[in-house]
C-alpha positions in Angstrom: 10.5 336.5 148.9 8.6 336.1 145.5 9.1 332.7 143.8 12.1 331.8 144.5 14.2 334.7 143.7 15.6 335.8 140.5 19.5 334.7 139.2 22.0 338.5 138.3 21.6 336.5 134.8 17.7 336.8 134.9 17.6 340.6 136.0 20.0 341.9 133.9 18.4 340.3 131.0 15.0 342.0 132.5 16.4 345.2 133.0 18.1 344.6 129.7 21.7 346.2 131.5 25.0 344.5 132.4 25.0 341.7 134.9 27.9 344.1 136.3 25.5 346.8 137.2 23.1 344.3 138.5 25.7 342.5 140.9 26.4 346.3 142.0 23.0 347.2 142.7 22.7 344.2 144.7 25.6 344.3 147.0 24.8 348.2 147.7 21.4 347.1 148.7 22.6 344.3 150.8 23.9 343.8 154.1 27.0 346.3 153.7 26.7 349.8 151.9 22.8 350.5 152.9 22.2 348.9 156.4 25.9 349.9 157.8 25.0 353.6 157.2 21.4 353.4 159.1 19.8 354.0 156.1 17.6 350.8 156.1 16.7 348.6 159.0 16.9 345.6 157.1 18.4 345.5 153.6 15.8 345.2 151.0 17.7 342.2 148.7 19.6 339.1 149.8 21.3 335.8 148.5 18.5 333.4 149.0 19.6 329.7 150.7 21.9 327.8 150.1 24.8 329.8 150.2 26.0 331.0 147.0 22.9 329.8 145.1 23.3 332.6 142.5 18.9 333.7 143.7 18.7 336.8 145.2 15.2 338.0 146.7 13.6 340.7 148.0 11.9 341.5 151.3 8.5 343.2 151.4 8.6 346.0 154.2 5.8 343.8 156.5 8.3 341.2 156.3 10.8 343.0 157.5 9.1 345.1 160.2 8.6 341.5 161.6 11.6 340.0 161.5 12.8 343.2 163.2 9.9 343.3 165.5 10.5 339.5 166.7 14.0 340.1 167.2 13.7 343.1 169.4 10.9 341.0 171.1 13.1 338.3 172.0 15.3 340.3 173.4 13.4 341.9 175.5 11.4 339.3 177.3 14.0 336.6 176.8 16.0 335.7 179.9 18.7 334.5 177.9 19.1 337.7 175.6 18.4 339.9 179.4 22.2 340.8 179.5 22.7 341.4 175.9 23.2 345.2 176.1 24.7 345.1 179.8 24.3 348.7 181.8 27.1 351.0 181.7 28.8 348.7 178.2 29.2 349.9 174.9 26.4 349.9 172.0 27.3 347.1 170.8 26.1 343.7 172.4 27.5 340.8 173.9 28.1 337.9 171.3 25.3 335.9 170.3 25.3 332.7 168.6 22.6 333.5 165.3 20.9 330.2 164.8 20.2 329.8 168.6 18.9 333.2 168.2 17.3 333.1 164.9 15.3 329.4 166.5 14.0 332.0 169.5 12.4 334.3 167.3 11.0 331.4 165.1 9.7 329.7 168.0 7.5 332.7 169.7 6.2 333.5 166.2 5.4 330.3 165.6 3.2 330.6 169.8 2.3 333.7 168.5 -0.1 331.7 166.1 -1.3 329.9 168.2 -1.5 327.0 165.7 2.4 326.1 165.7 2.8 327.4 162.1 5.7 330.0 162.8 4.8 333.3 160.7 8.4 334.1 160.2 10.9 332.5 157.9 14.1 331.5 159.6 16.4 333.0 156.5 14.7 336.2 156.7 15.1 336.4 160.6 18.5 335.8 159.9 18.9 338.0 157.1 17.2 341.0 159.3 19.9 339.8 162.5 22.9 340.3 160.7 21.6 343.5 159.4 21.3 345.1 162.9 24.6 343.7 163.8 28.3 345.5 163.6 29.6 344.5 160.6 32.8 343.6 162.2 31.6 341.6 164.4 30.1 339.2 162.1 31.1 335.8 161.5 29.7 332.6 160.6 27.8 331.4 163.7 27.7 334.8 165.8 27.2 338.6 165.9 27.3 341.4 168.3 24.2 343.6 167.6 24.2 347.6 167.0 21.7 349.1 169.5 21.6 352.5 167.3 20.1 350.3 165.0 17.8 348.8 167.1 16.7 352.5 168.0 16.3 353.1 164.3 14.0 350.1 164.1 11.8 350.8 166.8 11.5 354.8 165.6 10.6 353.2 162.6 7.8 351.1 164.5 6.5 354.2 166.0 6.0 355.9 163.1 4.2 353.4 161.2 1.8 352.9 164.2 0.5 356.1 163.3 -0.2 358.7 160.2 -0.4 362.1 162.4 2.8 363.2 164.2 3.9 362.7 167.7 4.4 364.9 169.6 8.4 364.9 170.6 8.2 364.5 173.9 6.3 361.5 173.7 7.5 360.1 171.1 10.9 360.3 172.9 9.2 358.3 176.4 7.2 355.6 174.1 10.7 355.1 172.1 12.9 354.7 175.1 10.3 352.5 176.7 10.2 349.8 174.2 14.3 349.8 174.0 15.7 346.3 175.0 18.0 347.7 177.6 18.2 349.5 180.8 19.8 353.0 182.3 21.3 355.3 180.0 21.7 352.6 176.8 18.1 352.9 176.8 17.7 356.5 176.0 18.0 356.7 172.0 19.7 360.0 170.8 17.4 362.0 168.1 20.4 362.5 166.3 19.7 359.0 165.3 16.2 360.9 163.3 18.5 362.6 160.5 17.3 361.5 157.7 14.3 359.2 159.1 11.5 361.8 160.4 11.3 365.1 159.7 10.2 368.1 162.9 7.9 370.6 162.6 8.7 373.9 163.0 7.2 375.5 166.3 4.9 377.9 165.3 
């Protein structure tokens, strides 16, 4: 976040357009419209702290390839978050409470440093949590993550990692290795790709 954030009143006088148009901007880019339909990992604007504070800000992609990253970190290597996407269950996770969660990811950042200072900001990881979730399933203290999202993240991941293209097949091992499951939940469909990556005809 930049600042502090910026009030709908501040934008729209900015942009010199409704404050309307500026609240609709928002929500589309928040954690509904964009992030429901897989378009973004983690929506790029949100309500800053405390709730209802009018400040919206914006996330800069490293921040939120880390947030994502130290989520799908903690769960898996956490022994707590081991069972979250049980073999043979649905896509959708077991229940987890967010600020138990959202304290995990803090904490190994902040070992990660190795100077206690925790890299990532708990209202982002937050922020980045609900966004993988099932809408749904959110309420105030708990969510059920999306693991087609999670996918989505980590395909993301890969292809950051690198600027020439994989190769499908191993793109295809490397993805379902780092998945934070077991068995068959751990093999991502490529169907998940539309839109994301683009494949190169054979020649």
């Amino acid at each position: 976040t930049n600042g502090g954030g910026k009030t709908i009143a501040q934008l729209a006088a900015a942009l010199r357009v409704p404050r309307s148009q500026v609240r609709h901007v928002l929500t589309d880019f928040g954690a509904g419209t964009t992030a429901a339909a897989g378009t973004s990992l983690a929506s790029e604007a949100f309500e800053l702290p405390p709730h209802n504070s009018g400040r919206w800000g914006v996330l800069s992609e490293e921040a939120r390839e880390d947030a994502c990253m130290g989520i799908v970190s903690v769960l898996a290597e956490c022994e707590q978050y081991a069972d979250t996407f049980a073999e043979g269950s649905s896509r959708v996770g077991k229940s987890i409470t967010i600020a138990d969660f959202v304290q995990e990811v803090v904490r190994r950042s902040a070992e990660a440093e190795g100077d206690g200072t925790a890299c990532l900001d708990e209202v982002v990881v937050e922020h980045c949590l609900r966004c993988c979730s099932v809408p749904a399933t959110i309420t105030g203290s708990s969510v059920q993550l999306d693991l087609d999202k999670i996918a989505l993240i980590l395909s993301h991941h890969l292809f950051n990692q690198q600027t020439t293209p994989w190769r499908m097949t191993q793109f295809e091992a490397e993805w379902q290795r780092l998945m934070p499951c077991v068995g068959d939940l751990s093999k991502p469909s490529v169907n998940l790709l539309a839109g994301v990556a683009l494949q190169r005809a054979k020649e």
